[in-house]
C-alpha angles and dihedrals in degrees: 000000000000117000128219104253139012122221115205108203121045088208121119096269095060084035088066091037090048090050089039087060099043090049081063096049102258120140100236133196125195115209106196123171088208144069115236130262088093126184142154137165115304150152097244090209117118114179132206110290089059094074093062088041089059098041085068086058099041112259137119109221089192094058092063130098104279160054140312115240110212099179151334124259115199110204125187121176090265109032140003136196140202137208123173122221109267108233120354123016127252113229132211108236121172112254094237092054087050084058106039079056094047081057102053090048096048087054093046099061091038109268117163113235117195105183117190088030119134126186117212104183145352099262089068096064111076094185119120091233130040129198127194122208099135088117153244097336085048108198089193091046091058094041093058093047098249093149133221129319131267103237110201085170151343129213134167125242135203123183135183131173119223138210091234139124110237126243097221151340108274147081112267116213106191113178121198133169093269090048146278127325112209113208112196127174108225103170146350093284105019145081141203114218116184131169130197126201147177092205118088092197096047119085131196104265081060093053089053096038082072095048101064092173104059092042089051082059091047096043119158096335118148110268136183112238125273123276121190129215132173111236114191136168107238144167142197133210087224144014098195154041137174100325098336122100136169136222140177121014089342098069088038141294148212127246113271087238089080088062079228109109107106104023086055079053096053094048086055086053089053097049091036096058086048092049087049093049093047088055096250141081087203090095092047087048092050101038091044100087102036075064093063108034094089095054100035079058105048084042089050090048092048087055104051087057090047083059104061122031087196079062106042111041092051089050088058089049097053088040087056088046086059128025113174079068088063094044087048094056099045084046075066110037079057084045113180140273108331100232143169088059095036109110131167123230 
């Protein structure tokens, strides 16, 4: 029997799209070229607002493996500064626990998961709706003539997991002159390190070979080895046409510095299913990008201080001489619920 809509990408952004969709009554197929277990570079962090994002779909964040994120801690050579997370806490989850829970979830409602499964073109796929997350070298973007991307910038990301107890609850933001160390608990006894850089040439032991501080912490703990990933922040004119739209990185997406990524894609997943109940992908095209302007902003922002030390390293100062000013600004970075396009089911 067909079903309503095809999702292309079995990752967890079509997972939430997939359950989205079933949670409105839609029969839903996920095409995925891949076998789970699926991975791929991440922060790990989740703060607070996911949890609410995954409730919709039916999921308990805090029930997860891991472990809970009570704050952020910005730290520059000279000064460093702290804000906790005002209400409930974030938590670190490993990105291959959040989809095999995206998974359980999916076949539980009925989705339809067809693993091993590539799609190479449009005509192969007989659904009324289609929905591309397969990416940011979206396949499906590129089919529906939904042209290029609009790069703002482009960094490179490494990321390693360690055997280590952490040393607290919250996420740890180190700059350096290469770039920017993450520092996630994920577990009891594991870490999440991941660097970010402007630089192609430059990998992550350099990075913390400029931060002595933080690889005095990690010292000689077992680690995996080292994946790459490119993170960008990047925009399109459109999301959708005739009965195509896109969601997660492949309509866009903000730059992991903003610790946004998925949850941004989760709240698409959620517009998108209403838009596709309601007939019609015009809500999902306009609603897209109010979604993303916090974060674009507090990314944009981020950025500006990643491209000058001077910058950024006097900005940390007056933020540690005042730090109502820091908690302000992650209050906002959080932000609150994300009415008016938040509905329950």
């Amino acid at each position: 029997m067909l079903a309503d809509a095809a999702i292309v990408g079995g990752g967890p952004s079509g997972l939430a799209a997939a359950i989205a969709l079933r949670l409105r009554g839609l029969a839903v197929t996920v095409y995925e070229a891949r076998r789970p277990p699926i991975d791929k570079p991440c922060g790990e962090g989740f703060l607070p607002g996911t949890a609410s994002v995954l409730s919709e779909l039916g999921l308990q964040l805090d029930s997860l493996p891991g472990a809970p994120l009570r704050g952020i801690r910005f730290s520059a050579p000279r000064a460093s500064v702290y804000a906790a997370f005002p209400g409930a806490a974030g938590r670190g989850v490993r990105r291959l626990h959040l989809h095999a829970a995206l998974v359980d979830r999916a076949q539980e409602l009925g989705v339809r998961l067809t693993w091993n499964h590539p799609i190479s073109s449009l005509a192969e796929i007989k659904e009324r709706w289609v929905i591309g997350a397969d990416g940011i070298q979206s396949r499906v973007r590129q089919w529906a003539g939904l042209g290029c991307t609009e790069y703002d910038s482009v960094r490179f990301g490494f990321q390693r997991h360690l055997t280590l107890e952490p040393w607290s609850n919250d996420v740890e933001v180190y700059w350096g002159a290469l770039g920017q160390a993450y520092i996630t608990p994920v577990g009891d006894r594991e870490i999440g390190l991941a660097v970010l850089t402007h630089r192609p040439e430059t990998r992550l032991p350099e990075v913390l070979a400029d931060l002595p501080e933080l690889r005095a912490r990690l010292g000689s703990a077992p680690a995996t080895s080292d994946r790459g990933a490119i993170t960008a922040r990047r925009r399109l004119r459109c999301v959708t046409h005739g009965n195509v739209a896109l969601v997660g990185d492949a309509s866009g997406s903000v730059d992991a510095i903003t610790g946004e990524g998925l949850a941004l894609s989760f709240r698409q997943a959620l517009l998108l299913a209403r838009a596709v109940e309601g007939n019609s992908l015009e809500l999902y095209a306009a609603g897209h990008p109010r979604l993303a302007r916090r974060p674009q902003l507090m990314g944009a922002l981020m950025l500006l201080l990643d491209g000058s030390s001077t910058l950024r390293d006097a900005a940390v100062a007056t933020l540690q001489a005042a730090p109502p000013i820091f908690s302000a600004l992650v209050r906002m970075h959080i932000g609150g619920p994300y009415s008016p396009l938040h509905t329950r089911y």
